[in-house]
C-alpha positions as CSV (number, residue, x, y, z in Angstrom):
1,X,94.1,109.5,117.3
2,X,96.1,106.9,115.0
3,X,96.0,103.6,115.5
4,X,98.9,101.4,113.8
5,X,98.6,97.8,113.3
6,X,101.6,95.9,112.3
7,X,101.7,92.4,110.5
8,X,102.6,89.0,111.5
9,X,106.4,89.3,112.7
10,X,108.2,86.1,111.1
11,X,111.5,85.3,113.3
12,X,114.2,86.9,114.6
13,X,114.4,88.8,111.4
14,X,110.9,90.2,111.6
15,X,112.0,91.8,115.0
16,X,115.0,93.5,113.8
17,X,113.0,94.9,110.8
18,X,110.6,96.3,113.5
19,X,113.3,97.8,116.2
20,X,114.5,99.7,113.0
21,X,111.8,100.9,111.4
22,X,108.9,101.4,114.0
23,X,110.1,104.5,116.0
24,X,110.5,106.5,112.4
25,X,107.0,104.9,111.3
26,X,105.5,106.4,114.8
27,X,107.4,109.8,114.7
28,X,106.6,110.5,110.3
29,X,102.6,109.3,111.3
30,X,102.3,110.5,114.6
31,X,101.4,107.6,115.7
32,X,99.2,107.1,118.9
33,X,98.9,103.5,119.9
34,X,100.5,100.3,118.5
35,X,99.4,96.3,117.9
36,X,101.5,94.0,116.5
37,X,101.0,90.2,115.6
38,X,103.4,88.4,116.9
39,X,102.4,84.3,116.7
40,X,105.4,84.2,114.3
41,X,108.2,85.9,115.6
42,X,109.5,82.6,117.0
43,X,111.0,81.6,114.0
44,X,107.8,81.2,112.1
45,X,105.9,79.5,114.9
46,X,105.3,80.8,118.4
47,X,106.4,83.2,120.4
48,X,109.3,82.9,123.3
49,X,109.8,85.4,126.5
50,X,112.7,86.7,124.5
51,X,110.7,87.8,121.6
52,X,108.0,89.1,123.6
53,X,110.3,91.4,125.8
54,X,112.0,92.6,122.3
55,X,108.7,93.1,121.1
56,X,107.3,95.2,123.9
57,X,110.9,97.1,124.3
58,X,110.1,99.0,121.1
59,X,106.9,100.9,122.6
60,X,104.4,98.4,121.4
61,X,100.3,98.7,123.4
62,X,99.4,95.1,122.4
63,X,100.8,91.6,121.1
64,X,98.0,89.8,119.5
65,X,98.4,86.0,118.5
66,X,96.5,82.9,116.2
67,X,97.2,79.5,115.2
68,X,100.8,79.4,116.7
69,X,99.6,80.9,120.1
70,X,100.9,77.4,121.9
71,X,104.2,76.9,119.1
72,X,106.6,77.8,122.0
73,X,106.4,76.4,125.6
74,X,107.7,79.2,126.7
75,X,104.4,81.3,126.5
76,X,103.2,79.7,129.6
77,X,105.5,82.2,131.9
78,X,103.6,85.5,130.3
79,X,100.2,84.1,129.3
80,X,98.4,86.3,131.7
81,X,100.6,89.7,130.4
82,X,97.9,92.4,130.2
83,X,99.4,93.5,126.8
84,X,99.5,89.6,125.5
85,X,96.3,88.5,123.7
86,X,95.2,85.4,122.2
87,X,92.4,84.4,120.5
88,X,89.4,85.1,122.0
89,X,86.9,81.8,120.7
90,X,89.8,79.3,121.9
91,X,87.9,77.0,124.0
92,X,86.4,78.3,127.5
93,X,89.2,78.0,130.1
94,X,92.0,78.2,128.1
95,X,94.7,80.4,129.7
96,X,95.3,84.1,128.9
97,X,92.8,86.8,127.5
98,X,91.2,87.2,124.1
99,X,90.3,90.4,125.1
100,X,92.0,93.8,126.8
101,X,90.7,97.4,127.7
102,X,93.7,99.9,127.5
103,X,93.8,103.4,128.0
104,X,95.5,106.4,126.1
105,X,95.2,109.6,127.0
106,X,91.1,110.1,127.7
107,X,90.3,107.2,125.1
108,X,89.6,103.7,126.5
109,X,90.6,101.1,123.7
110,X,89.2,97.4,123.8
111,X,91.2,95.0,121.6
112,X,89.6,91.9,120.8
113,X,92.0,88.9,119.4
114,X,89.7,86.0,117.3
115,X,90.9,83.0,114.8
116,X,88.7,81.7,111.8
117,X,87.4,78.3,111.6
118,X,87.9,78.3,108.0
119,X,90.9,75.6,107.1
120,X,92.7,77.0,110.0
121,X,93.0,73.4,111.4
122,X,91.8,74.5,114.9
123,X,89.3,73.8,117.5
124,X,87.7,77.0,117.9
125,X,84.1,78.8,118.9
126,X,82.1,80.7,116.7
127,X,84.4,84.0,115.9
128,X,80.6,85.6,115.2
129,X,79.0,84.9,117.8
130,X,82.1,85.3,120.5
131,X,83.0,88.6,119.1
132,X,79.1,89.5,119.2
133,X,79.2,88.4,123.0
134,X,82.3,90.7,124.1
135,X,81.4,93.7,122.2
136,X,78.2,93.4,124.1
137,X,79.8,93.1,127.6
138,X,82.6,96.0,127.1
139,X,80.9,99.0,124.3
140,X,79.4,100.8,127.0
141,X,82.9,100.9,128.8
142,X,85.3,101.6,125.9
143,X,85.4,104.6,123.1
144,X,87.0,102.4,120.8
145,X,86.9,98.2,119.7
146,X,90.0,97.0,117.3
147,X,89.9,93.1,116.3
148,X,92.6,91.4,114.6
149,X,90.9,88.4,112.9
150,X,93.6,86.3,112.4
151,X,91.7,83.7,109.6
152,X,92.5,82.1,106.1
153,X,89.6,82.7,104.1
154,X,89.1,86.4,102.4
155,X,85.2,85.4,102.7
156,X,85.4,84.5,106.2
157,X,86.8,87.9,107.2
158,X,84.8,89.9,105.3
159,X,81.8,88.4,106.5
160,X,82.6,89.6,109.9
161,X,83.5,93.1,108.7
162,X,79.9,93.4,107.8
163,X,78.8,91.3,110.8
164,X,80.1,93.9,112.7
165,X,80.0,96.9,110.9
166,X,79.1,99.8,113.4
167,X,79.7,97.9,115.8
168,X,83.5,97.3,116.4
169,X,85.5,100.7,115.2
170,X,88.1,98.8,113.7
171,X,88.8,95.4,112.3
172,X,91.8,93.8,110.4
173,X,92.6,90.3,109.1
174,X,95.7,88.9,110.0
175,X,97.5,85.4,109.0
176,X,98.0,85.2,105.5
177,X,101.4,87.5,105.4
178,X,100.2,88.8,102.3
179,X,98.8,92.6,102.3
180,X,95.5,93.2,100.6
181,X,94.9,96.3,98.6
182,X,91.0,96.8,100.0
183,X,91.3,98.9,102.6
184,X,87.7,100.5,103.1
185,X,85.4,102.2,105.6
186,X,82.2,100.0,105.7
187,X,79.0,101.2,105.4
188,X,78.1,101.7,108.8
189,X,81.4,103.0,109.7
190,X,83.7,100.0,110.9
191,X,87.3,100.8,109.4
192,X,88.7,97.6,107.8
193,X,91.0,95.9,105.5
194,X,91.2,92.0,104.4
195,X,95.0,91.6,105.8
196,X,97.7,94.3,106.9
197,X,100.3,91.6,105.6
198,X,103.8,90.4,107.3
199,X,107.0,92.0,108.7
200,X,110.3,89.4,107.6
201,X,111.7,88.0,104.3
202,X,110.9,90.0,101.0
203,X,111.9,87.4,98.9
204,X,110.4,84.1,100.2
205,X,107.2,82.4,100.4
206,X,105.2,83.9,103.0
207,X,108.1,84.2,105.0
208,X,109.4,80.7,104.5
209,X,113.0,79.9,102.1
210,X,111.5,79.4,98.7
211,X,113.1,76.5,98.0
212,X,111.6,74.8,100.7
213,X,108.3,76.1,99.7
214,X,108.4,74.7,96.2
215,X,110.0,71.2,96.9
216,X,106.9,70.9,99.2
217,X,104.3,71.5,96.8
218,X,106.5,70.1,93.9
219,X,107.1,66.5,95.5
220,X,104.1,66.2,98.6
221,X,107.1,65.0,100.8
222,X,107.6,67.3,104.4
223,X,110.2,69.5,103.6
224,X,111.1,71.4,106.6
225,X,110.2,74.7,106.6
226,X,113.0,77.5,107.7
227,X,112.8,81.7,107.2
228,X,114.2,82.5,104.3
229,X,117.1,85.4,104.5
230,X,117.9,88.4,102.4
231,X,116.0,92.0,102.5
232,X,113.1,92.2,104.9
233,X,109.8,94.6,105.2
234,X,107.6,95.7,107.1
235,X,103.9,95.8,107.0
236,X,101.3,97.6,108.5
237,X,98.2,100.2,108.6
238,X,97.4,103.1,110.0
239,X,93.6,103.9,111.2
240,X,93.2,107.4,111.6
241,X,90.1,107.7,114.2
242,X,88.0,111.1,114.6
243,X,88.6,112.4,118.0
244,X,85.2,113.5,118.2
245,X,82.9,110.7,117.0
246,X,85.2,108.1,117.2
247,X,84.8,106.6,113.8
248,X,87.6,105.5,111.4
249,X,88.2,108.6,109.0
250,X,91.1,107.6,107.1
251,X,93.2,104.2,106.5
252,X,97.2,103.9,105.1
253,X,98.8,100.7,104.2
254,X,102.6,101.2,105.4
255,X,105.2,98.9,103.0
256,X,109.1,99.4,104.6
């Protein structure tokens, strides 16, 4: 089966890129099953109903989130949506699930949603030793284990990859909107890649109007942020998984 995994969708813009490129992307790839990121799509922070609904209206499995999870009220009134997940090392008791089971066909899928502690500026658990504790509970219930690490630090995820390696089947980092070129099956078998990249603004500052950007780091002063317009693209990858031994066999980076 193929597993696509889409980037961090930034705004309004980031949708529409999606709703016209995602059907073609699933019929050229023959494409099985679909995450996207989407802690952005509310114009660069959070997530509303209305996005969420657009979102899911285009065929999409999962919606996994990060460090915007909370950006929009709104999120309160589909929290507990079996195809939303947050991060699964937010504090104990938080609402919604950092994990999901899904089925397709005769394969059980468990997607697993986790945030670094690495100058993320959140109060989370151990991404380790949380991911560690839920592949424990569901791999004898599941044929398949995707995590979207959603973290800053290249070191941080790839120190997980090999944490994990042979263990989950699947792992890819999300949050920096900028696609890595180190796409790789590990040693043990766990397919993964640093980060799948973003789905908005080519030309912009990960997904923010350059200008903005630049008189923020020129001057120190808070410039406020907006999404930047012109030409947008779409990133992703595609994890093709042997339908025998359920290992990753082959990995594409998609650039619309």
């Amino acid at each position: 089966m193929k597993i696509l995994a889409i980037g961090d969708i930034v705004g309004n813009c980031g949708i529409k890129k999606l709703k016209a490129e995602l059907k073609k992307i699933m019929a050229e790839k023959n494409i099985d099953f679909v995450i996207v990121n989407g802690e952005n799509s509310a114009e660069g922070m959070g997530i509303t109903e209305k996005n969420f609904n657009d979102i899911l209206a285009e065929k999409v499995d999962v919606i996994t989130m990060g460090n915007h999870t909370w950006g929009k009220k709104d999120i309160f009134k589909f929290i507990n949506h079996p195809k939303l997940i947050r991060p699964a090392n937010y504090p104990l008791g938080v609402q919604g699930k950092g994990y999901n089971i899904y089925e397709f066909k005769d394969r059980k899928i468990g997607v697993i949603n986790l945030i670094g502690r690495v100058d993320m500026n959140v109060l989370s658990e151990n991404p380790f030793l949380i991911a560690k504790k839920i592949i424990e509970k569901i791999e004898k219930q599941v044929d398949i284990i995707v995590i979207d690490f959603h973290a800053e630090a290249t070191a941080e995820k790839i120190a997980l990859a090999n944490y994990l390696d042979g263990k989950a089947t699947i792992i890819f980092g999300t949050h920096t909107h900028v696609q890595t070129a180190d796409e790789q099956i590990l040693e043990k078998g766990t397919g993964y890649i640093t980060d799948i990249g973003m789905t908005g603004p080519k030309h912009s500052v990960i997904g923010m109007d350059i200008s903005a950007s630049i008189k923020r780091f020129e001057t120190t002063l808070p410039e406020r942020y907006k999404i930047a317009g012109g030409e947008t693209m779409l990133n992703g990858v595609v994890f093709e998984v042997d339908d025998e031994t359920n290992k990753v066999k082959n990995i594409e980076r998609i650039r619309c």
